[in-house]
C-alpha positions in Angstrom: 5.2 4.4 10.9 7.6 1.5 11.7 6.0 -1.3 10.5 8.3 -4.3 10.3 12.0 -5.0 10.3 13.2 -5.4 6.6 13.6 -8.6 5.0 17.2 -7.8 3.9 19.5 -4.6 4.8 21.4 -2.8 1.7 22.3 -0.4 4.4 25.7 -1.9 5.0 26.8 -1.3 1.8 29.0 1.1 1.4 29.5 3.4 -1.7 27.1 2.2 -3.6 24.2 3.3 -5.8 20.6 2.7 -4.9 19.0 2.2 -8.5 15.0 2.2 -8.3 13.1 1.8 -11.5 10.4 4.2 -11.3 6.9 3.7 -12.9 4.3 6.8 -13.2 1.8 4.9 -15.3 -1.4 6.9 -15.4 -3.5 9.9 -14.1 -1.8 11.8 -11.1 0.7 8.8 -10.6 3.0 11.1 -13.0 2.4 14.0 -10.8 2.5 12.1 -7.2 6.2 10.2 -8.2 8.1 13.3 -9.2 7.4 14.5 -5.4 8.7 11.1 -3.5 11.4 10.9 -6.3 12.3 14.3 -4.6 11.7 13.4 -0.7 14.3 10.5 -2.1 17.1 13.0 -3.2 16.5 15.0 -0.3 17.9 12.5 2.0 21.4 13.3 0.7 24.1 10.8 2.1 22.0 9.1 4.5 20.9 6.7 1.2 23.3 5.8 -1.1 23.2 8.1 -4.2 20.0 7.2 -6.2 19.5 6.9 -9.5 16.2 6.8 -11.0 14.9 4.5 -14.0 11.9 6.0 -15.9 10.3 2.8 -17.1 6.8 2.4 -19.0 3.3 0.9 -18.0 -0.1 1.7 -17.8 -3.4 1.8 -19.6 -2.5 5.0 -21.5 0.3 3.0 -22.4 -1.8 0.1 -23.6 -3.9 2.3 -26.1 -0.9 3.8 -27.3 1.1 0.4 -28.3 -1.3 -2.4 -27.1 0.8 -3.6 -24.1 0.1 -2.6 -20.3 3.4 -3.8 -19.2 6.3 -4.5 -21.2 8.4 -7.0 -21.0 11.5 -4.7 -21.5 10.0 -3.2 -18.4 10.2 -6.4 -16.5 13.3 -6.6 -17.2 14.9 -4.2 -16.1 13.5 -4.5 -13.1 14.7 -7.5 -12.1 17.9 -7.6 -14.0 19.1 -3.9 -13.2 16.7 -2.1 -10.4 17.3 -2.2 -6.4 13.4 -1.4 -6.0 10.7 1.0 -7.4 7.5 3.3 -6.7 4.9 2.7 -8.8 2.4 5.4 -9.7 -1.2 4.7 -10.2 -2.9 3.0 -13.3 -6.4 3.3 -14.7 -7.8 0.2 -14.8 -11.1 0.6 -16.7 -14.7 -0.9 -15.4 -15.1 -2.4 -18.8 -13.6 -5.2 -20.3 -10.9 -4.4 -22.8 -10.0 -6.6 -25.3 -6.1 -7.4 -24.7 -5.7 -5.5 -21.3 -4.6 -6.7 -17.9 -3.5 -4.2 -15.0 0.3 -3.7 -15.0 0.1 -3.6 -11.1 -1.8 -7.0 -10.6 0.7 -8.5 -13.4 3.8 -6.8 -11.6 3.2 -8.3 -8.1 3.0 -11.9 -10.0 6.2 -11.6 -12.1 8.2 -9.9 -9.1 6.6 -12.2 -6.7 5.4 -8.8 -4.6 3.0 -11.6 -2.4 2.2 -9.3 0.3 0.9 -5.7 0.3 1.1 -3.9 3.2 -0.6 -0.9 3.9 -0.3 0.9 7.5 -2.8 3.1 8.7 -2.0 6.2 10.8 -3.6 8.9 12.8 -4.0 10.7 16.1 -7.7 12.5 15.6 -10.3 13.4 13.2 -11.8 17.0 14.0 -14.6 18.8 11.6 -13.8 21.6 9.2 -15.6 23.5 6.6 -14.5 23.6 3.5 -14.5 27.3 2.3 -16.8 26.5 -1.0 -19.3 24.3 1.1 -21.2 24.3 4.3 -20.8 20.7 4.3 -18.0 19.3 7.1 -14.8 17.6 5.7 -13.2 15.2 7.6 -9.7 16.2 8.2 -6.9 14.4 9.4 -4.6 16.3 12.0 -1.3 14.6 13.9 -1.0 15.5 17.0 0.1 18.9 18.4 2.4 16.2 20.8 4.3 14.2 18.3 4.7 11.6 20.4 0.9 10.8 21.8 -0.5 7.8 21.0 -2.3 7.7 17.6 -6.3 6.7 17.8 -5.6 4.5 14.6 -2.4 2.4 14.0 -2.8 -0.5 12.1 -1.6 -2.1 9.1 -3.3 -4.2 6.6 -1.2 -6.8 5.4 -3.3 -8.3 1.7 -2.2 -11.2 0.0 -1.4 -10.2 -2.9 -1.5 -13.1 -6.1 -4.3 -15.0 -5.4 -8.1 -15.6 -4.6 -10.4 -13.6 -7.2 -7.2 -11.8 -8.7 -6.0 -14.6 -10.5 -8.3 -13.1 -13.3 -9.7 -16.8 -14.3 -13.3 -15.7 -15.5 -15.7 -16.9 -18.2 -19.3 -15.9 -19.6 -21.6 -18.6 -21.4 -25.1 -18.1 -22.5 -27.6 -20.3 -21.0 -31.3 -20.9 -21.8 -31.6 -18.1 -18.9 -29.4 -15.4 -20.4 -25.9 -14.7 -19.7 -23.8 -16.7 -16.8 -20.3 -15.7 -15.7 -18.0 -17.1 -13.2 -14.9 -16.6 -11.9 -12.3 -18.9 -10.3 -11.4 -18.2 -6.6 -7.7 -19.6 -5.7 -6.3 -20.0 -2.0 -2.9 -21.9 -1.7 -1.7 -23.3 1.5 1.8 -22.1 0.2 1.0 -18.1 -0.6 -1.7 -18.5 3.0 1.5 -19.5 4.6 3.9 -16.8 3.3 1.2 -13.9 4.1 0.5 -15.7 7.3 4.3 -15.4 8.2 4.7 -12.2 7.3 1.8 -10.5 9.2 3.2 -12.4 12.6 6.7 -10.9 11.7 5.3 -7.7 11.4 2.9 -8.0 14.6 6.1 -9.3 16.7 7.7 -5.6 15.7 5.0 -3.8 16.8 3.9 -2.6 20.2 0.7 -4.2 20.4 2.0 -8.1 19.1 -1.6 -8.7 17.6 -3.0 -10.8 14.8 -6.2 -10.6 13.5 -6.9 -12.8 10.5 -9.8 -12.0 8.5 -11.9 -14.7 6.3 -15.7 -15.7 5.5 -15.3 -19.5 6.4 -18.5 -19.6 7.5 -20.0 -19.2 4.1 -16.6 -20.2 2.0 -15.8 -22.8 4.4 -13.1 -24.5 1.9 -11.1 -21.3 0.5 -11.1 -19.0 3.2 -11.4 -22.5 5.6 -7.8 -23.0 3.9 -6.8 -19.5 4.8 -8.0 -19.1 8.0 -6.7 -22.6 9.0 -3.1 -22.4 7.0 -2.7 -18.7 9.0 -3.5 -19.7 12.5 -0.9 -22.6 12.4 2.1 -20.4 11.3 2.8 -20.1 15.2 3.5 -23.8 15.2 5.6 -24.3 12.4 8.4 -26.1 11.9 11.5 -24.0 12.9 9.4 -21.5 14.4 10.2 -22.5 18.2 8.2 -20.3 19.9 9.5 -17.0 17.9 5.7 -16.0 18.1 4.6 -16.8 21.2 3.8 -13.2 22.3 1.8 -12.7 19.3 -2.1 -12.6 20.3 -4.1 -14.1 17.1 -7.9 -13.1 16.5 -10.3 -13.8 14.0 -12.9 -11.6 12.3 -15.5 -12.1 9.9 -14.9 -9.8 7.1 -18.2 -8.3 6.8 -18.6 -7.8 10.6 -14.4 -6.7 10.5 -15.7 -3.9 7.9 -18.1 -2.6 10.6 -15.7 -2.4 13.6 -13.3 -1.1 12.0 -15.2 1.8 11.6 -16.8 1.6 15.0 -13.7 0.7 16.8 -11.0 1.5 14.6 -8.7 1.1 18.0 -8.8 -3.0 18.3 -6.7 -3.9 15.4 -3.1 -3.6 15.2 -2.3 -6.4 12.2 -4.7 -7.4 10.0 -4.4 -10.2 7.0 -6.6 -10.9 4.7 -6.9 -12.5 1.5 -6.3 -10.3 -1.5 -9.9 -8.9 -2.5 -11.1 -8.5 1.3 -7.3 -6.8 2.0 -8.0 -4.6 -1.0 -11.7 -3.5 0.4 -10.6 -3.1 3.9 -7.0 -0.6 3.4 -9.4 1.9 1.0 -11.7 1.4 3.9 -9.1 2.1 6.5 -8.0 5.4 4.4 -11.6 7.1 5.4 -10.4 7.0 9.1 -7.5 9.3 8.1 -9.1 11.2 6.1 -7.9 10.7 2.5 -6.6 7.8 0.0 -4.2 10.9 -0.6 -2.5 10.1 2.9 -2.1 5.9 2.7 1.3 4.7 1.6 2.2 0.8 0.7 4.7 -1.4 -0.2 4.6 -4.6 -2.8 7.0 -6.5 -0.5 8.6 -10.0 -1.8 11.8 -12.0 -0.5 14.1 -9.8 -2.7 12.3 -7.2 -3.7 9.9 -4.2 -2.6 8.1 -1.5 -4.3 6.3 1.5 -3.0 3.0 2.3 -4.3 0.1 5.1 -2.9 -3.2 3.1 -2.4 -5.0 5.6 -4.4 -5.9 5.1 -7.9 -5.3 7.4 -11.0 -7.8 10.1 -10.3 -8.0 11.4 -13.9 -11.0 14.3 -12.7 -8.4 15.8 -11.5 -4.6 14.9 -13.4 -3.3 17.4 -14.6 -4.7 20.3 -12.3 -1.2 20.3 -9.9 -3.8 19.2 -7.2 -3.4 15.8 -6.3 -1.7 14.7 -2.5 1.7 13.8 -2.9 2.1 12.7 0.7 0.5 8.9 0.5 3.6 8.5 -2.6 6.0 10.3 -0.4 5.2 7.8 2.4 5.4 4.8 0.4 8.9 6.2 -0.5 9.6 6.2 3.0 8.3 2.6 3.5 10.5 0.7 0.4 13.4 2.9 2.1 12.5 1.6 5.6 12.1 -2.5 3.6 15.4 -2.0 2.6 17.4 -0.8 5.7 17.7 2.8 5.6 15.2 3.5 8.6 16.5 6.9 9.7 16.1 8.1 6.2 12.5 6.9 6.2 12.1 8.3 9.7 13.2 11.4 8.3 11.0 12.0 5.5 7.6 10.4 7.5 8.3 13.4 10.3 8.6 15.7 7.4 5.5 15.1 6.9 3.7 14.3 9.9 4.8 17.9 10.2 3.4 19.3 7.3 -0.4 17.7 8.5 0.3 18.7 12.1 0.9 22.5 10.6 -2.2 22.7 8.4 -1.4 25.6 6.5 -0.3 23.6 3.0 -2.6 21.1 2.2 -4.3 20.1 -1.4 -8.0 20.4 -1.6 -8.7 16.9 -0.6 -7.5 17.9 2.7 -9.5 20.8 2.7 -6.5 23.0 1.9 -5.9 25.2 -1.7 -2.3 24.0 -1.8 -0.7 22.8 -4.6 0.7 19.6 -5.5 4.0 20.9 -6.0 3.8 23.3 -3.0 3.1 20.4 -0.6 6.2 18.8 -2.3 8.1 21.4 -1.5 6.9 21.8 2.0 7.7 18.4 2.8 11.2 18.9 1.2 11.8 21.5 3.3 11.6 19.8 6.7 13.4 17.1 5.5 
């Protein structure tokens, strides 16, 4: 699931410890971590010798002491941490009085601008789940490990601008209620996610850029995106770097419905934050399960893993949740960071594991435990 080169290599570095601040937060993202904290220690002395930070945030941490994210937790992260995995947090629907997601504060404060999420599979067959007559979509790899997938592509979401900024206000007007909600597009964070989703089309097979916009309703903000992107080629400094890289465009609402009729056109895709974040969960349906999509918060000196899906609270607590999207994004902030066979290691693991079908949570349309997955995986690593 090779993705990019990394930004910077720690893999040089010699006897040294690999310190990564680790952040359950809420719902299954305490059950999910403890399983790529594990596919982490597996690797042995391939990594340097890991050492795990348990550090707070979270809405259950909000209605227990008022604060989402703590500033001690902040800290430590930049002051003491080499990376981190983040869980999954339950932001509620509702407004609440004094609450802002941890993970959308996070990316800000670490400057995590991009969000990159690659999509992986060879086929989609039908199964029956054993309580329904219904089909279940279920994601298989290959019985040939090395065919060429039917869906490979990565959605690269900028991630501290446009609606996220979180600027919104309600008056009341002679007509009830009004509420609005400032959209911001930079040339400067355009420019950075532009850059990176040409560096990580350059490592990839395929060398294709498809930027994704509505300019022809939002002709200023995504007109600023869509213009700032296409131009990274020509930068200054650039000197042709990019010159194999094929760029295409896509309309975001007509990008929605290919990419579930022809999943197979897109390699990169880039996208402003609130059309990246509708398009990945939409990409996970092609696989077959939020439970299988891994990510990285990426910035210039510092990465952290986090599984797109949310905190899943029907079901915390029940030792049923997939561990492998966490368990991939493990192997992602490894791969960021320089240590590529150990990623390589833990992403056949459990390539494997799928391939096999015989331990798989009910998602998957398996009876398997969370902790019996884990443990599968662990084994083939």
């Amino acid at each position: 699931m090779a993705f990019r080169p990394p930004f910077r290599s720690m893999a040089t570095t010699a006897g040294r410890s690999l310190k990564i601040g680790m952040l359950p937060a809420d719902g299954i993202g305490r059950e999910v971590l403890p399983a790529a904290r594990a596919a982490i220690l597996a690797l042995g002395s391939s990594i340097p010798k890991p050492e795990f930070i348990d550090l707070a945030a979270g809405f259950e941490h909000f209605t227990r002491t008022g604060t989402a994210l703590p500033d001690e937790t902040v800290s430590v992260l930049q002051q003491e941490c080499d990376c981190a995995m983040f869980g999954a947090v339950s932001s509620p629907s509702r407004k609440v009085t004094g609450y802002s997601s941890p993970i959308v504060a996070l990316r800000k404060k670490m400057d995590l601008y991009a969000n990159i999420r690659p999509v992986t599979s060879v086929s989609l067959h039908q199964l029956s789940d054993c309580n329904s007559t219904a089909p279940i979509s279920m994601p298989q790899v290959a019985a040939d490990p090395t065919a060429k997938p039917d869906v490979d592509l990565v959605v690269i979401r900028e991630n501290t601008e446009c609606l996220y900024v979180k600027q919104e206000n309600q008056v009341n007007t002679e007509h009830g209620k009004e509420a609005r909600a400032t959209r911001l597009i930079t040339e400067r964070a355009s420019r950075r996610i532009g850059e990176m989703a040409f560096k990580t089309a350059l490592a990839r097979p395929r060398k294709h850029v498809t930027i994704i916009h509505k300019s022809n309703v939002l002709s200023i903000t995504d007109g600023l995106f869509r213009e700032t992107v296409r131009a990274v080629p020509s930068l200054p400094g650039v000197n042709g770097k990019y010159d194999e890289v094929a760029i295409a465009e896509q309309l975001v609402d007509s990008a929605v419905y290919r990419l579930f009729r022809e999943p197979n056109i897109y390699d990169v895709m880039v996208a402003p934050n609130l059309y990246g974040d509708i398009l990945s969960d939409a990409a996970a349906a092609l696989v077959g399960s939020l439970g299988l999509v891994p990510s990285i918060n990426a910035g210039d000196s510092f990465v952290m893993g986090e599984p797109v899906h949310g905190s899943a609270p029907d079901i915390a607590g029940q030792d049923i949740a997939n561990p492998l999207a966490a368990i991939r994004s493990a192997a992602l902030m490894l791969r960021h960071l320089g240590y590529g066979d150990g990623a390589n290691r833990i992403e056949k693991a459990v390539d494997a594991v799928i391939r096999e079908g015989k331990v798989l949570t009910p998602d998957l349309g398996g009876k398997s435990k969370t902790s019996e997955v884990t443990n599968e995986v662990i084994k083939r690593i």
